[in-house]
SERODO-506509 format. One record per residue (C-alpha): residue number from 1; residue in one letter; x, y, z. Coordinates in steps of 0.02 Angstrom, whole numbers, m for minus. Example, Ala and Ser with C-alpha at 12.3 -4.5 7.8 and 13.67 -1.06 7.14 Angstrom:
SERODO-506509
<pt><k>1</k><r>A</r><xx>615</xx><yy>m225</yy><zz>390</zz></pt>
<pt><k>2</k><r>S</r><xx>684</xx><yy>m53</yy><zz>357</zz></pt>
end
This chain:
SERODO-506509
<pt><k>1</k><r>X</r><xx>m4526</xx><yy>4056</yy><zz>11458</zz></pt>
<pt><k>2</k><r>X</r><xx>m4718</xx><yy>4124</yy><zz>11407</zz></pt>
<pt><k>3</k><r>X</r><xx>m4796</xx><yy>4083</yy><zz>11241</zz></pt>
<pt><k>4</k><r>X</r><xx>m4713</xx><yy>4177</yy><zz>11091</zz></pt>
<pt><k>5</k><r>X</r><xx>m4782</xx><yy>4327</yy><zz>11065</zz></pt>
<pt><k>6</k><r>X</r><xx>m4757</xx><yy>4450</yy><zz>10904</zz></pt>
<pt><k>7</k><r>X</r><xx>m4775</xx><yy>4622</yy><zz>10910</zz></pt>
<pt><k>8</k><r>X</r><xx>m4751</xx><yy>4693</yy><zz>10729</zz></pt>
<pt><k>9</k><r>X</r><xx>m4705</xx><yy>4899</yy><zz>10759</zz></pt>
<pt><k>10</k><r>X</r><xx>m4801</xx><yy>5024</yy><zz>10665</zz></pt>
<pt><k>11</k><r>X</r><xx>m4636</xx><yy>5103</yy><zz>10651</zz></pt>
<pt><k>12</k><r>X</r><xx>m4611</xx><yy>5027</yy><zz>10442</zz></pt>
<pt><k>13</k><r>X</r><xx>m4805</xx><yy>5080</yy><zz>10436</zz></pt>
<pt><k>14</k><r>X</r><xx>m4889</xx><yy>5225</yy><zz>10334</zz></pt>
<pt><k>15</k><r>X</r><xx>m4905</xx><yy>5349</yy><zz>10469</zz></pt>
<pt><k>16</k><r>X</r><xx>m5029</xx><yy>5432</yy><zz>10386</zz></pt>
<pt><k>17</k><r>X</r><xx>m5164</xx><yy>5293</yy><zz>10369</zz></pt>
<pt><k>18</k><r>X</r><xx>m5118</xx><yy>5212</yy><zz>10536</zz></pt>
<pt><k>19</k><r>X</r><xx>m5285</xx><yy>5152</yy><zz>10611</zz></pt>
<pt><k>20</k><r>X</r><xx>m5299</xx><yy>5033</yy><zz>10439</zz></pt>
<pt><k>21</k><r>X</r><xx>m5126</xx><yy>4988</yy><zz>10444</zz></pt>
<pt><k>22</k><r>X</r><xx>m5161</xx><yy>4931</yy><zz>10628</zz></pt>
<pt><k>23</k><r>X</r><xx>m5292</xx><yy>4837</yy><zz>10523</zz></pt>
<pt><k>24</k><r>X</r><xx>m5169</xx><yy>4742</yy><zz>10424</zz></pt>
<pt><k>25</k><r>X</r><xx>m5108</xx><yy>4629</yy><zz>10593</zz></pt>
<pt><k>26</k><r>X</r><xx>m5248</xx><yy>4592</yy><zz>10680</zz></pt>
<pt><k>27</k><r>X</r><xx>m5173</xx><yy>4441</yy><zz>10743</zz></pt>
<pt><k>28</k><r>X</r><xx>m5023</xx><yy>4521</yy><zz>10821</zz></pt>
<pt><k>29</k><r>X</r><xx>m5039</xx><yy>4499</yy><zz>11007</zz></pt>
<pt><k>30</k><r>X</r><xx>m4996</xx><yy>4676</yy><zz>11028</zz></pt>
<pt><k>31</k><r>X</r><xx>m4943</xx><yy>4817</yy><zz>10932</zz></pt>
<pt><k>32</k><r>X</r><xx>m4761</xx><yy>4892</yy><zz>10959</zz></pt>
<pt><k>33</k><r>X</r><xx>m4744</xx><yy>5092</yy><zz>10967</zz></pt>
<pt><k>34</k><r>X</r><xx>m4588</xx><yy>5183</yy><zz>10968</zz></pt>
<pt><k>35</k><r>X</r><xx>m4598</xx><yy>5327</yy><zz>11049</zz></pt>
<pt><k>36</k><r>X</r><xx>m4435</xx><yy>5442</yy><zz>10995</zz></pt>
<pt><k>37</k><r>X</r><xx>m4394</xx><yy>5619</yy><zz>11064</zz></pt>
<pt><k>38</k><r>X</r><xx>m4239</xx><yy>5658</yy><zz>10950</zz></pt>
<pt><k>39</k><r>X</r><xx>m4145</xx><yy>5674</yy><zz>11112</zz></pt>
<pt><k>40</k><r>X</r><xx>m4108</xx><yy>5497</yy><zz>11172</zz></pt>
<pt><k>41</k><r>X</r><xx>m4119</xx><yy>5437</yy><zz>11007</zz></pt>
<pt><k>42</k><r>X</r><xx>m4078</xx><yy>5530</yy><zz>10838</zz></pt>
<pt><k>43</k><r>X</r><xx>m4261</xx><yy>5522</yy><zz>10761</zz></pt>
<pt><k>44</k><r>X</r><xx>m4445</xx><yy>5602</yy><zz>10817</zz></pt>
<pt><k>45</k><r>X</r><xx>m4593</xx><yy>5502</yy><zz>10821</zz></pt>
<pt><k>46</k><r>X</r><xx>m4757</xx><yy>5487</yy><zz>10922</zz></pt>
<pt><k>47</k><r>X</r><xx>m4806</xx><yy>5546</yy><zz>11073</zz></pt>
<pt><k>48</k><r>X</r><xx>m4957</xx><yy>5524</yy><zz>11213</zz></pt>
<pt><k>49</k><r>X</r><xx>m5104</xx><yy>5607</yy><zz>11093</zz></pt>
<pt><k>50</k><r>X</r><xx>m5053</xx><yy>5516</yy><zz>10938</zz></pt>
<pt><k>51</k><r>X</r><xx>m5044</xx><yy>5365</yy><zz>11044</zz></pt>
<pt><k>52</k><r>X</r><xx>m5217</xx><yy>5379</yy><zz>11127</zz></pt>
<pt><k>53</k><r>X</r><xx>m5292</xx><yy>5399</yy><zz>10955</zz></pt>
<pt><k>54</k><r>X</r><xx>m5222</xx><yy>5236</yy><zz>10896</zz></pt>
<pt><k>55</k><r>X</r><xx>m5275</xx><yy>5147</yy><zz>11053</zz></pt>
<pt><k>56</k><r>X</r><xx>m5452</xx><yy>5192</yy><zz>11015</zz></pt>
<pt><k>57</k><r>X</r><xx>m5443</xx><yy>5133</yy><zz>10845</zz></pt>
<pt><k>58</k><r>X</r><xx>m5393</xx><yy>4954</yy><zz>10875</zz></pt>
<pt><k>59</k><r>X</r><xx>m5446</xx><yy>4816</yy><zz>11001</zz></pt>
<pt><k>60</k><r>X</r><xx>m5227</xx><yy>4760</yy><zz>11009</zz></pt>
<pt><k>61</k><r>X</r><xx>m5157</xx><yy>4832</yy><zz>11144</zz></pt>
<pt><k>62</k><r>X</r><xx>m5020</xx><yy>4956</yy><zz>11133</zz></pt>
<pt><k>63</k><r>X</r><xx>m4837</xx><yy>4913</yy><zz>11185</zz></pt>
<pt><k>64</k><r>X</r><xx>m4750</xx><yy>5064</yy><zz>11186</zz></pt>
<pt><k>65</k><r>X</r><xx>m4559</xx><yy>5088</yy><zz>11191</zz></pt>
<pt><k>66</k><r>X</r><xx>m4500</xx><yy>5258</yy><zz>11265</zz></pt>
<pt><k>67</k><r>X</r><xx>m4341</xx><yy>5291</yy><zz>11170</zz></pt>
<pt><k>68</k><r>X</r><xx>m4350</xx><yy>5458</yy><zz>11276</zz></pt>
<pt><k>69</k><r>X</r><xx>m4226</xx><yy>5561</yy><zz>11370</zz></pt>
<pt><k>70</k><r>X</r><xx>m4348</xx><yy>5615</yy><zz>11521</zz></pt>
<pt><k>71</k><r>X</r><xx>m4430</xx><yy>5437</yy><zz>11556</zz></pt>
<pt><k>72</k><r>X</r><xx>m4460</xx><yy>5438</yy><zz>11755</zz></pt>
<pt><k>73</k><r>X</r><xx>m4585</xx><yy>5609</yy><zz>11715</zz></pt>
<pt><k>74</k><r>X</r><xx>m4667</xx><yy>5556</yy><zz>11539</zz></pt>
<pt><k>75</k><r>X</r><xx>m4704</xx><yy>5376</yy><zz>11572</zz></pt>
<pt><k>76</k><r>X</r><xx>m4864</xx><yy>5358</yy><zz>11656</zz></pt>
<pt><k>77</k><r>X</r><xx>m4938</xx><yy>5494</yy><zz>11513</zz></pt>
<pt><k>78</k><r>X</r><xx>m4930</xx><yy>5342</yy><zz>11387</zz></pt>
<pt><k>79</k><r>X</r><xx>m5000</xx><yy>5204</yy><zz>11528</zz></pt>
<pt><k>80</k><r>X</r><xx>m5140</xx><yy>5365</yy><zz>11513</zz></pt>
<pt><k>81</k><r>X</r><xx>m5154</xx><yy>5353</yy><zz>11324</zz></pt>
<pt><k>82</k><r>X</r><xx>m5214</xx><yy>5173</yy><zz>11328</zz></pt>
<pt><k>83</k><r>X</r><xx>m5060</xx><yy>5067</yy><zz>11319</zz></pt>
<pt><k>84</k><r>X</r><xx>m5058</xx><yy>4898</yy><zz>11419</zz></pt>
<pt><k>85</k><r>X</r><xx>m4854</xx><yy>4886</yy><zz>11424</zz></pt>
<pt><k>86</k><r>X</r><xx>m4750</xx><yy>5042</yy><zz>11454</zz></pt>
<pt><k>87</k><r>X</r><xx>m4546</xx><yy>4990</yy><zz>11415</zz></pt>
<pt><k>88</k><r>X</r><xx>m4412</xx><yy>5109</yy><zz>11465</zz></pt>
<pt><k>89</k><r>X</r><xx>m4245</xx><yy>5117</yy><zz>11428</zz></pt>
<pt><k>90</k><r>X</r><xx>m4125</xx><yy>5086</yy><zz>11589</zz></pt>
<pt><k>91</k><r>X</r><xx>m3993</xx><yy>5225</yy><zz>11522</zz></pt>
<pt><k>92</k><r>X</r><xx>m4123</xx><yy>5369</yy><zz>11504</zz></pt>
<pt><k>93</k><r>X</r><xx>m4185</xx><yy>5310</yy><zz>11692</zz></pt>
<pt><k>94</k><r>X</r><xx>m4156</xx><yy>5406</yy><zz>11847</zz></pt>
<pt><k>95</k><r>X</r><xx>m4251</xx><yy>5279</yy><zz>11981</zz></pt>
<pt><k>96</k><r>X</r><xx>m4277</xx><yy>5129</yy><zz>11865</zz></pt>
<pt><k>97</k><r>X</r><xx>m4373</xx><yy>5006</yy><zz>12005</zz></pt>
<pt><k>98</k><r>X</r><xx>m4473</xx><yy>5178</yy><zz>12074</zz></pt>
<pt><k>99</k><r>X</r><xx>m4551</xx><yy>5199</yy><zz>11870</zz></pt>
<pt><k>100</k><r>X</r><xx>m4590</xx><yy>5013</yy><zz>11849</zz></pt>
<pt><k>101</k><r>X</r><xx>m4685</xx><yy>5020</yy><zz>12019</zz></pt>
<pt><k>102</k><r>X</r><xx>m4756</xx><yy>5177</yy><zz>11942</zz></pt>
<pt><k>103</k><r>X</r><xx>m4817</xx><yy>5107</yy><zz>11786</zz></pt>
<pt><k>104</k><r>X</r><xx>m4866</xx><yy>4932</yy><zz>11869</zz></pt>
<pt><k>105</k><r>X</r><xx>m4967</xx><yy>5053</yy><zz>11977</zz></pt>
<pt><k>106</k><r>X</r><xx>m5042</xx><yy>5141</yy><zz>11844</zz></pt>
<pt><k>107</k><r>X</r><xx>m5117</xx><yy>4988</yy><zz>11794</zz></pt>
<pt><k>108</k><r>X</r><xx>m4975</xx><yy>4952</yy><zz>11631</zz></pt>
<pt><k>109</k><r>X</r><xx>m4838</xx><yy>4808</yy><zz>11630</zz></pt>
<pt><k>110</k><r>X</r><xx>m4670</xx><yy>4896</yy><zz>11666</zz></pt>
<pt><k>111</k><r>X</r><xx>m4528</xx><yy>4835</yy><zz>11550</zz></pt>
<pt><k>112</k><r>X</r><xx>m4361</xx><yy>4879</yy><zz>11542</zz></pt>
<pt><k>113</k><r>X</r><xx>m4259</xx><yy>4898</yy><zz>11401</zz></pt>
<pt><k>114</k><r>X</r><xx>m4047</xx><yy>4876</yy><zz>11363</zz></pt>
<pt><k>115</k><r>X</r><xx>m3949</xx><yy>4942</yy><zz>11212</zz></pt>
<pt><k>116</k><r>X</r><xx>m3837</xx><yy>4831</yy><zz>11139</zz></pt>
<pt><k>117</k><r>X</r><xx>m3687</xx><yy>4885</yy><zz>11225</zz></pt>
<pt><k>118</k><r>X</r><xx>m3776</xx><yy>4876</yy><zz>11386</zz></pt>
<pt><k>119</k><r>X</r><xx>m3728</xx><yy>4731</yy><zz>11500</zz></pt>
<pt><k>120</k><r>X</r><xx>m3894</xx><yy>4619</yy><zz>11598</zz></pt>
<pt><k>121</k><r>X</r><xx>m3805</xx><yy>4590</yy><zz>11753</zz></pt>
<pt><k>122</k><r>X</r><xx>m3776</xx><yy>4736</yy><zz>11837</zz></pt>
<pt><k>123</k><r>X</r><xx>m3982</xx><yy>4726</yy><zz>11855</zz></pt>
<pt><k>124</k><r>X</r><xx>m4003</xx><yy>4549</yy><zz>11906</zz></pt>
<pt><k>125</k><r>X</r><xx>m4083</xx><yy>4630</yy><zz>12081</zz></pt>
<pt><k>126</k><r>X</r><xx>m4208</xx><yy>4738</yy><zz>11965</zz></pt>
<pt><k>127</k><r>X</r><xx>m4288</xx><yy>4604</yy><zz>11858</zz></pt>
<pt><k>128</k><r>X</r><xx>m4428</xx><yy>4557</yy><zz>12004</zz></pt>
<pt><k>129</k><r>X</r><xx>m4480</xx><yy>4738</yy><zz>11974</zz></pt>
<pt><k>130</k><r>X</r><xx>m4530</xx><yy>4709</yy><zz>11794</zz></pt>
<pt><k>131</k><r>X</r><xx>m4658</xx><yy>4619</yy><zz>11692</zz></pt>
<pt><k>132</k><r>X</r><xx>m4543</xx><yy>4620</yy><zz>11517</zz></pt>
<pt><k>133</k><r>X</r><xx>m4353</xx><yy>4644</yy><zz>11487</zz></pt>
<pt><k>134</k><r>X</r><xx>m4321</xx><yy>4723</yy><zz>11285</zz></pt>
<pt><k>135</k><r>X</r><xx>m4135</xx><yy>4680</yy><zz>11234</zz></pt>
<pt><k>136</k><r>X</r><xx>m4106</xx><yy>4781</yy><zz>11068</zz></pt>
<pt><k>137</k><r>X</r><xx>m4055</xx><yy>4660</yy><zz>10949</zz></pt>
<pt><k>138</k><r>X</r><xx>m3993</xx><yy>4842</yy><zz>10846</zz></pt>
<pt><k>139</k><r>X</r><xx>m3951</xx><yy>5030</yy><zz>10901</zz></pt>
<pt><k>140</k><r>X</r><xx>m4122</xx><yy>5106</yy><zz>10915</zz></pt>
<pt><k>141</k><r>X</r><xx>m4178</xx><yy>5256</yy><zz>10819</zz></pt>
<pt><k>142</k><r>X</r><xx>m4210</xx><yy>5169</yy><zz>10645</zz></pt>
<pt><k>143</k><r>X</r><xx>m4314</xx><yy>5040</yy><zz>10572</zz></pt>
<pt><k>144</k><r>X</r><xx>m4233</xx><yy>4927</yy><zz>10448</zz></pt>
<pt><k>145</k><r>X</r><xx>m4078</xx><yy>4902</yy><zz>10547</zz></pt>
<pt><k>146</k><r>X</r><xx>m3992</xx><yy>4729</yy><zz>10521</zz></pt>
<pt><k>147</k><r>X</r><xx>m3980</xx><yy>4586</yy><zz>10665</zz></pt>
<pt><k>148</k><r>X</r><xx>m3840</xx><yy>4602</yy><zz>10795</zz></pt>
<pt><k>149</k><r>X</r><xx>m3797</xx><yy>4420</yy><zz>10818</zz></pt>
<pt><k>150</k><r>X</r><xx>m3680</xx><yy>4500</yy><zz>10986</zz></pt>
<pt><k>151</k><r>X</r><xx>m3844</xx><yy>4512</yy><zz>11063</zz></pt>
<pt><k>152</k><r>X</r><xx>m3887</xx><yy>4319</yy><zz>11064</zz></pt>
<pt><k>153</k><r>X</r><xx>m3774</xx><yy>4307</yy><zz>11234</zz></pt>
<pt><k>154</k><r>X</r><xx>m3850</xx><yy>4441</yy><zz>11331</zz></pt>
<pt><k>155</k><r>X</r><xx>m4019</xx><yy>4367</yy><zz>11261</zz></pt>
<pt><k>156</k><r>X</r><xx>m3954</xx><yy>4175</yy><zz>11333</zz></pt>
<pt><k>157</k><r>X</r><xx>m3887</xx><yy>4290</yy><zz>11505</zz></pt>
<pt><k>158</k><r>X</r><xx>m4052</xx><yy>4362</yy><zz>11539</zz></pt>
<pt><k>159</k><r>X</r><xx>m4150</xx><yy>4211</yy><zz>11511</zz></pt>
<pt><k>160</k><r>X</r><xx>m4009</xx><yy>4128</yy><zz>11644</zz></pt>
<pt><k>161</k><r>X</r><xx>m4040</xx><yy>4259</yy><zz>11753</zz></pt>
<pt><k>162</k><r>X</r><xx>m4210</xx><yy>4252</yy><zz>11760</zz></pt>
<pt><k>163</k><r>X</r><xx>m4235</xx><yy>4071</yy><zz>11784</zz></pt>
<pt><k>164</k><r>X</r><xx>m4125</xx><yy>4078</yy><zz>11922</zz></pt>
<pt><k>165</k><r>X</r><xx>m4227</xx><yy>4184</yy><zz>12003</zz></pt>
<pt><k>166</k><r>X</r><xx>m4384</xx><yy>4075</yy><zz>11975</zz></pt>
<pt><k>167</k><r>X</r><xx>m4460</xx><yy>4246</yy><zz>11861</zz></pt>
<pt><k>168</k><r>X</r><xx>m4610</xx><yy>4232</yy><zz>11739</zz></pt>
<pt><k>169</k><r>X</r><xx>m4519</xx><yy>4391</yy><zz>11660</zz></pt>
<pt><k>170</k><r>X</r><xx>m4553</xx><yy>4392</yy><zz>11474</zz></pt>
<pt><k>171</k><r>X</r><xx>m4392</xx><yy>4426</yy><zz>11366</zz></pt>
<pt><k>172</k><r>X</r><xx>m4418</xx><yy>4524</yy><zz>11216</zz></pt>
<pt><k>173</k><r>X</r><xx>m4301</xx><yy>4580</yy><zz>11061</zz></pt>
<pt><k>174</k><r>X</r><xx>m4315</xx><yy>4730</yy><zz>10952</zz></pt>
<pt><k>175</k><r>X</r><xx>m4211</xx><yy>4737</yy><zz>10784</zz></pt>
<pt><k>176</k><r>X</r><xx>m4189</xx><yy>4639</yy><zz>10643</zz></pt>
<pt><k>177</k><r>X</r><xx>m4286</xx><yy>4526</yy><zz>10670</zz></pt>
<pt><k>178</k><r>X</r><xx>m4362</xx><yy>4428</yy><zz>10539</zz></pt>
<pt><k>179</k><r>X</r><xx>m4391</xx><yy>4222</yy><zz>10476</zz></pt>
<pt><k>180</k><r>X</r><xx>m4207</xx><yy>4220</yy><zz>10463</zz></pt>
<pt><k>181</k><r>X</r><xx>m4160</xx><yy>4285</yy><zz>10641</zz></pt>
<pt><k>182</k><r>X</r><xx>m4325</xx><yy>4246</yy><zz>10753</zz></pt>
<pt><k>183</k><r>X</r><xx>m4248</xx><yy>4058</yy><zz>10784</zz></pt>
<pt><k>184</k><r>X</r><xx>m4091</xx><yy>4094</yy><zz>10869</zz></pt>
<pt><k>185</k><r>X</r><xx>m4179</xx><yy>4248</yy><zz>10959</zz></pt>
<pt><k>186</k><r>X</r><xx>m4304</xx><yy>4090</yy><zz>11037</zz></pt>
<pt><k>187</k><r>X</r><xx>m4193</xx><yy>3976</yy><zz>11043</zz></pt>
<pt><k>188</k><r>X</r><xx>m4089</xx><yy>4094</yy><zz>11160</zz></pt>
<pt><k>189</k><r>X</r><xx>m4224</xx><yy>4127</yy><zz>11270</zz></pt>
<pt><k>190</k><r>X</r><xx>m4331</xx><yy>4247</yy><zz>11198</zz></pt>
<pt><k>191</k><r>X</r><xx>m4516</xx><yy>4240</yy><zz>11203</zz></pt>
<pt><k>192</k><r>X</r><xx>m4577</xx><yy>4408</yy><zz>11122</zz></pt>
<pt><k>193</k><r>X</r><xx>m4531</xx><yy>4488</yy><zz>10967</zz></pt>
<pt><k>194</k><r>X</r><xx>m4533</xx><yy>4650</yy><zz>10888</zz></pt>
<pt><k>195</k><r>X</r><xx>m4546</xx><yy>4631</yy><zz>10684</zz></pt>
<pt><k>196</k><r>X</r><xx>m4567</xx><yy>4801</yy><zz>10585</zz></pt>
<pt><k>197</k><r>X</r><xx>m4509</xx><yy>4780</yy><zz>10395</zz></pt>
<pt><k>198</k><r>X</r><xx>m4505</xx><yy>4616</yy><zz>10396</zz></pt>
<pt><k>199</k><r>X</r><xx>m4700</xx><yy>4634</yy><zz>10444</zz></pt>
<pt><k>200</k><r>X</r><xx>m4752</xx><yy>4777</yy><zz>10347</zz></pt>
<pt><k>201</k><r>X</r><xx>m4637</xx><yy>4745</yy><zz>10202</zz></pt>
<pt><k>202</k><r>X</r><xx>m4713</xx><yy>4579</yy><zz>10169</zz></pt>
<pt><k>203</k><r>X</r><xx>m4869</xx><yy>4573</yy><zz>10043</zz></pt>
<pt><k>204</k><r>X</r><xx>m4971</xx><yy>4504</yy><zz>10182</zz></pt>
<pt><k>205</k><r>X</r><xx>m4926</xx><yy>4549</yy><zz>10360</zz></pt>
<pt><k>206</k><r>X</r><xx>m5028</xx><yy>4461</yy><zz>10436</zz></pt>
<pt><k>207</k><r>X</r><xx>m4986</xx><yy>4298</yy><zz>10387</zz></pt>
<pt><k>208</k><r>X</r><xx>m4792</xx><yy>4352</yy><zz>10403</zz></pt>
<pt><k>209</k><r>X</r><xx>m4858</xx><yy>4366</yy><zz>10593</zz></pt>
<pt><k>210</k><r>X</r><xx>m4912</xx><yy>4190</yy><zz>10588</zz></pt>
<pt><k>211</k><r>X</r><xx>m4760</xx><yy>4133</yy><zz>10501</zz></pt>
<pt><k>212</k><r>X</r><xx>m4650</xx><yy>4238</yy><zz>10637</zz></pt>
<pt><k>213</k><r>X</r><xx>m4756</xx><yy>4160</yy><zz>10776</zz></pt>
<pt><k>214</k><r>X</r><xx>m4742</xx><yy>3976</yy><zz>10700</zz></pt>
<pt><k>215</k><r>X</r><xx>m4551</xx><yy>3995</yy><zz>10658</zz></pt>
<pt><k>216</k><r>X</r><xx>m4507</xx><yy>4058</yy><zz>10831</zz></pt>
<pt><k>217</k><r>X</r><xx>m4618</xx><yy>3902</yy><zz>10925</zz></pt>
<pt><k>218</k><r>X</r><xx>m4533</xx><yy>3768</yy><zz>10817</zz></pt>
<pt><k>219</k><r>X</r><xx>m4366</xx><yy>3839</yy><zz>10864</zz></pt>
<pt><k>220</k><r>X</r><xx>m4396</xx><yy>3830</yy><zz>11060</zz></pt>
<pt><k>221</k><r>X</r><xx>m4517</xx><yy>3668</yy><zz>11059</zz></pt>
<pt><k>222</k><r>X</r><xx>m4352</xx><yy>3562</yy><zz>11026</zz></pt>
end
């Protein structure tokens, strides 16, 4: 496992005053964006221009999650924007190991991410490929969702897998995740986190950062 990492998504943010609400957790090691088409997922977000703008308006870099139908061809436009980790989702995939050799090529990490109902081991063989794994922890297409505690296998599974294979892979979860859930997220195996209301909900996010960050070590330093 790497050293926790929190990535608080501007997702819960004011989308209108983004560049200072990017402001607000400058101690986040990166900043999650969900990118949503209203195709693979039932909600429209960003895409590559609104991204680039926020990458030049903050020194944390951009972790974007493609919750996008057409994946394989839009990818490497948000490694162009400015973002230093590109995550895909394996269902919305054509040639999953050709994109994260793509986006490791264009100079991004290439991550990989599973909805809840979809099983780790059937890509055991692909994890050498990537730089970060995302197990939803909800269904994605909303923020505000509540913790899927069916996910804390597949969490365990993937860090299992991983080990086995001697990988440096980092394991990150995305949904619900807040003081009360980050624990048995680590304690499973995970190592970075994606926090959006329970960040920008709380009356200072950056210190909920801290507190994420500080809850989640204690919970795999055991």
């Amino acid at each position: 496992m790497g050293h926790i990492q929190i990535t608080p998504s501007i997702l819960n943010a004011d989308f209108a005053r983004l560049g200072e609400e990017v402001a607000r957790i400058g101690s986040a090691d990166w900043v999650h964006v969900d990118v949503m088409d209203n195709h693979f997922v039932p909600n429209l977000t960003f895409g590559p221009a609104m991204v680039e703008a926020l990458a030049r308006s903050t020194d944390v870099p951009l972790d974007a999650h493609l919750m996008i139908e057409d994946a394989d061809r839009e990818a490497i436009a948000y490694v162009e924007a400015g973002c230093g980790s590109v995550t895909f989702h394996v269902e919305a995939a054509k040639a999953p190991v050709r994109l994260a050799r793509e986006i490791r090529a264009a100079g991004a990490r290439a991550s990989m991410a599973l909805k809840p109902a979809t099983p780790v081991d059937p890509f055991e063989d692909l994890l050498p490929e990537l730089d970060m794994l995302l197990i939803m922890t909800v269904e994605p297409g909303f923020g505000g969702q509540k913790f899927l505690d069916l996910c804390l296998p597949k969490i365990r599974r993937a860090r299992e897998l991983m080990s086995r294979h001697g990988l440096e892979t980092w394991l990150q979860v995305d949904g619900g995740v807040s003081l009360e859930t980050i624990e048995r997220c680590a304690e499973a195996g995970a190592d970075v986190f994606v926090a959006g209301s329970a960040v920008y909900s709380a009356d200072d996010p950056d210190r909920m950062v801290a507190e994420l960050r500080a809850t989640a070590a204690a919970a795999t330093s055991v």
